[in-house]
Each structure stands twice: as C-alpha cells, then as structure tokens.
N, CA, C and O of each residue as an XYZ file, in Angstrom:
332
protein
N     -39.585     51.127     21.989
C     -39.047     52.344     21.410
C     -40.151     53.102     20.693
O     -41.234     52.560     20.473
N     -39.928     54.161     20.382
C     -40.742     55.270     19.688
C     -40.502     55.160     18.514
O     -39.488     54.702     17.988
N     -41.795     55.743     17.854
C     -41.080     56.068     16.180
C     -40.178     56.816     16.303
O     -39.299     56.461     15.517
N     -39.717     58.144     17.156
C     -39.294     58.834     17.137
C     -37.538     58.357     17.437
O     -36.606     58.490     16.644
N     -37.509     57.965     18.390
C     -36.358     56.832     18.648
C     -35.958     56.132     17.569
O     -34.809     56.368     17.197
N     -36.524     55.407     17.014
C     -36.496     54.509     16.131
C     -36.031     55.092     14.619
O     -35.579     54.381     13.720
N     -36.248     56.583     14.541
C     -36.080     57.371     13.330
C     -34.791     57.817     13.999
O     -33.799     57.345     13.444
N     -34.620     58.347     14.706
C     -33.252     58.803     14.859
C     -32.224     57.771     14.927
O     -31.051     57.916     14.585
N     -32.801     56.644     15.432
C     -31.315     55.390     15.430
C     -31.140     55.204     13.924
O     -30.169     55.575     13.265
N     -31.879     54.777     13.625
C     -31.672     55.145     11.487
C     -31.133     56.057     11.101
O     -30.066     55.949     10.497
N     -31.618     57.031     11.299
C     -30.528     58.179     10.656
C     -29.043     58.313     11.442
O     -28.134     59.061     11.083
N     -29.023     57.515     12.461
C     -27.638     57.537     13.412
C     -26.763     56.504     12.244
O     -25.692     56.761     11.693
N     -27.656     55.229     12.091
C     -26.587     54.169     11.207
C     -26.548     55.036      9.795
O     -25.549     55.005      9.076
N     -27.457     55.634      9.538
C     -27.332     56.223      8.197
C     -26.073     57.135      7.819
O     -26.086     57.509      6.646
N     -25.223     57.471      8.424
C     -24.638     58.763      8.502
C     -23.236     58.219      9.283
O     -22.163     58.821      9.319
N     -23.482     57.187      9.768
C     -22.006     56.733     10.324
C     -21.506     55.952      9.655
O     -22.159     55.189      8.944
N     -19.742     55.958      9.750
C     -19.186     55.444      8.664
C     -19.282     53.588      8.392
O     -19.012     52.875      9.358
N     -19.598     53.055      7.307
C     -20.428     51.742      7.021
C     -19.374     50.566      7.498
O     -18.160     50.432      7.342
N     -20.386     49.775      8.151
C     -19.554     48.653      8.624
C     -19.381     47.761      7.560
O     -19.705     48.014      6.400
N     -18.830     46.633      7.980
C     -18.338     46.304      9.836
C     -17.236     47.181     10.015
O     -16.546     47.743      9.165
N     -17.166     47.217     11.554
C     -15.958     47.502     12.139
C     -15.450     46.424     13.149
O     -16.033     45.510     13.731
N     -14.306     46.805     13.148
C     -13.433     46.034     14.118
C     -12.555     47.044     15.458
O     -12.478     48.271     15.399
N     -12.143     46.456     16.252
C     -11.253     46.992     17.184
C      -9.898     46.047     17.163
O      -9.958     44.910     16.695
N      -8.447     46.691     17.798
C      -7.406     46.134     18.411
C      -7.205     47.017     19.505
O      -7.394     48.210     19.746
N      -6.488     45.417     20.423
C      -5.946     46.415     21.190
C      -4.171     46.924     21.621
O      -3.386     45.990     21.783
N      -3.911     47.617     21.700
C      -2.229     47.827     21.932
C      -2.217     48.033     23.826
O      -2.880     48.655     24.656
N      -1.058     47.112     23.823
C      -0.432     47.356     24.957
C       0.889     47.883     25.364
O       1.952     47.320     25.105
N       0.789     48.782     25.890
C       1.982     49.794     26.441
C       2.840     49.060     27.289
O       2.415     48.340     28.192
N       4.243     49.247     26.981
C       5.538     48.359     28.216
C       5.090     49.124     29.428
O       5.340     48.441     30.421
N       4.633     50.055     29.688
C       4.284     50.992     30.690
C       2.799     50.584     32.071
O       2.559     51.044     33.187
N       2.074     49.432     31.128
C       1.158     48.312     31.452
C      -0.316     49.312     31.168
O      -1.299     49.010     31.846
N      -0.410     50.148     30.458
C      -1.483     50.501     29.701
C      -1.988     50.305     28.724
O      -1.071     50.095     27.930
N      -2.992     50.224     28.180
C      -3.152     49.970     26.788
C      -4.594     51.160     26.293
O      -5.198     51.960     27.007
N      -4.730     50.919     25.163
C      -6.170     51.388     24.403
C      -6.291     50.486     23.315
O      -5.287     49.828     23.041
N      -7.364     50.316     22.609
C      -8.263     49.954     21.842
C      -8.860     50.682     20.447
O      -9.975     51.196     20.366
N      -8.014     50.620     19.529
C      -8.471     51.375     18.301
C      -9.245     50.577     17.460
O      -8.958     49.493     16.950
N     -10.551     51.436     17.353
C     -11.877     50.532     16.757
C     -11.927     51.672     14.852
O     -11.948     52.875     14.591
N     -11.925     50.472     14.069
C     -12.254     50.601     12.598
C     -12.685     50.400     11.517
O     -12.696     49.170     11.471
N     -13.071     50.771     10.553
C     -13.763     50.004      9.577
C     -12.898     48.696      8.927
O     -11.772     48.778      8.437
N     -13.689     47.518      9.049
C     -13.193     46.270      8.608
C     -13.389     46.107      7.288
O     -14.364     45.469      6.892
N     -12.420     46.706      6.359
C     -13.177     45.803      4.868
C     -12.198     45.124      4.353
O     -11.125     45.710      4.496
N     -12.095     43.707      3.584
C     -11.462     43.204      3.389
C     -10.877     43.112      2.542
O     -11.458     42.818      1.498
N      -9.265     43.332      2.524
C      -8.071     43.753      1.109
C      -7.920     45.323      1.253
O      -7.032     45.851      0.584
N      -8.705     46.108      2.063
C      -8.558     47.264      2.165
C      -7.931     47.709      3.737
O      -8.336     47.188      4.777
N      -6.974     48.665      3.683
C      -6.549     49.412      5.209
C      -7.901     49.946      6.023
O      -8.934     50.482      5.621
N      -7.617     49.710      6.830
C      -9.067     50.152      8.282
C      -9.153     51.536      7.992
O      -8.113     51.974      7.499
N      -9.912     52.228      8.117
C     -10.174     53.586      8.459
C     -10.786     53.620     10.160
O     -11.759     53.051     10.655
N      -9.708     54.584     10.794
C      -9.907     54.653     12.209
C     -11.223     55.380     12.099
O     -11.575     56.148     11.204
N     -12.076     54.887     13.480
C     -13.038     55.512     13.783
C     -12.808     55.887     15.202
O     -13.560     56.699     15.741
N     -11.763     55.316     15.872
C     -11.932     55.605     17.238
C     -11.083     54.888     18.020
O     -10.401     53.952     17.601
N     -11.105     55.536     19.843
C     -10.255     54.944     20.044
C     -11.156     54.642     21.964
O     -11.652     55.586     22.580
N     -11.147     53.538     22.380
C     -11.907     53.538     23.232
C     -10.711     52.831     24.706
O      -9.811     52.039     24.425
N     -10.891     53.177     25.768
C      -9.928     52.713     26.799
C     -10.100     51.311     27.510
O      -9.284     50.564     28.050
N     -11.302     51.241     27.332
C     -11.564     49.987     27.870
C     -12.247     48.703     26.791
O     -13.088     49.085     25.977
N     -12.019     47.799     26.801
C     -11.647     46.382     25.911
C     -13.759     46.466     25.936
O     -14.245     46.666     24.822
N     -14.783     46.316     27.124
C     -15.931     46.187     26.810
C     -16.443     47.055     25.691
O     -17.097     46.655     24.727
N     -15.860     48.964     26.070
C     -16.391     49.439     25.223
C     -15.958     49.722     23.709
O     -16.670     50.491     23.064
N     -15.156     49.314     23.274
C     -14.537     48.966     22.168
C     -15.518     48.180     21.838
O     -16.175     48.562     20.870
N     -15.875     47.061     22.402
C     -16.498     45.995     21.674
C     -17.567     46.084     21.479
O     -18.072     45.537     20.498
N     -18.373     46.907     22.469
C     -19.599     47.513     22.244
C     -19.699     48.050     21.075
O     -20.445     47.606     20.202
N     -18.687     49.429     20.893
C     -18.698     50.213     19.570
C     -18.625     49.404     18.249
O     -19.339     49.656     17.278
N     -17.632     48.334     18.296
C     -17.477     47.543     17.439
C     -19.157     46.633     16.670
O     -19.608     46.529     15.529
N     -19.445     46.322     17.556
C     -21.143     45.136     17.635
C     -21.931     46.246     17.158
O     -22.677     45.961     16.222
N     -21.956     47.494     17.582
C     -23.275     48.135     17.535
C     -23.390     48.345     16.304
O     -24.491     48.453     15.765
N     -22.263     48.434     15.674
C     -21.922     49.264     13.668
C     -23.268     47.999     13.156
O     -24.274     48.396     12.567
N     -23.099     46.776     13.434
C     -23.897     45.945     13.135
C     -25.307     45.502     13.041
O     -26.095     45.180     12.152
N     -25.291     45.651     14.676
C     -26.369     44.563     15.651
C     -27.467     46.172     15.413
O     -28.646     45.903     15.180
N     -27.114     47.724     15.466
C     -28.333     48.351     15.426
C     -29.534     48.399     14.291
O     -30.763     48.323     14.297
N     -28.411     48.581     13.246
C     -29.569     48.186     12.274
C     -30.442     46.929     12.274
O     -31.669     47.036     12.270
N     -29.821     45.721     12.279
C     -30.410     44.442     12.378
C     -31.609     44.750     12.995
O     -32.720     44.874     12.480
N     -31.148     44.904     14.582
C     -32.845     45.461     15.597
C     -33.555     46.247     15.341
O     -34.657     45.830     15.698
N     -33.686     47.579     14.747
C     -34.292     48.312     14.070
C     -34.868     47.536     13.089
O     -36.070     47.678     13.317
N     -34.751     46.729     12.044
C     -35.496     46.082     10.970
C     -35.725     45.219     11.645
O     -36.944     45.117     11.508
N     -35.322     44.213     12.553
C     -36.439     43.202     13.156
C     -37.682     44.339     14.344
O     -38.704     43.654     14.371
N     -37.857     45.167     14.903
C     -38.489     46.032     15.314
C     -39.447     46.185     14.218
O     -40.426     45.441     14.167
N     -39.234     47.137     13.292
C     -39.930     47.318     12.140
C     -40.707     46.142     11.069
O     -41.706     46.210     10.353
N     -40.074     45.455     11.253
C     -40.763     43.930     10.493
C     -41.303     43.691     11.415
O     -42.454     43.639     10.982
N     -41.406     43.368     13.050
C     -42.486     43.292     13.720
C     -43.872     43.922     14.300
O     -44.922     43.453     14.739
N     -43.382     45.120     14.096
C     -44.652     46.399     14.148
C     -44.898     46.764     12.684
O     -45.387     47.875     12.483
N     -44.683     46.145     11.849
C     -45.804     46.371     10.617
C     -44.971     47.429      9.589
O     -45.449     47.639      8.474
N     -43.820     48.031      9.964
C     -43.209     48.924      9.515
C     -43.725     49.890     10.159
O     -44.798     49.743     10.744
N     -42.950     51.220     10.166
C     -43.625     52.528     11.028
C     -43.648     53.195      9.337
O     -42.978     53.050      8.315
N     -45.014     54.101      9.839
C     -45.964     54.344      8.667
C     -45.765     55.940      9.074
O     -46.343     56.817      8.433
C-alpha cells in the first residue's frame, strides 16, 4: 500500500461510526432474508449501520470495523511508521 492509501484507510476508520460491530440476520416466511449490521456495545441498543443482502458481505462489513485498523498499525509498526 501507499502512504497515500494508507492515509485515507485511517481517515476512513477515523470517521466511521466506532466499533465493534455486529450483524443479524432476518428471515422472511416469503424465503428471503437480509442482514442488518451494527454497532455492538455492550448494555447498550445497536445503532444500525446497515443493511447488507448477502450473509458474506455483512460479515465482511462486520470484520472490517475491526481487522482495518489492526492492519494499518501492524503495516505502520512494520515500515517504521509513515513519516
């Protein structure tokens, strides 16, 4: 990745609403369903962030609230920090 990349995925987690999040999914008698993905905090009601159709990308959305920052600071702890 680029610094440049790498500055914008930061300011992407910076600015989106703070994890974790979670997803459920509802299923329709109709044999449809969706996937409403939200902030997980605990003793507190979810705040919806979204609503995704398929169960992978839910879970994607869900992991990424997480797993981007993590990689970004292991990135950055491995290149020395970007200067």
């Amino acid at each position: 990745m680029t610094k440049d990349q790498i500055q914008r995925a930061k300011e992407l987690c910076e600015r989106a609403t703070p994890g974790p999040w979670a997803y459920t999914t509802t299923y329709h008698v109709e044999g449809g369903g969706h996937n409403d993905i939200f902030q997980a905090l605990p003793g507190k009601p979810g705040l919806h962030i979204g609503e995704a159709r398929k169960h992978f990308d839910a879970e994607f959305i869900e992991q990424s609230r997480t797993l981007l920052p993590l990689a970004i600071a292991e990135i950055e702890r491995l290149s020395g920090g970007l200067k």
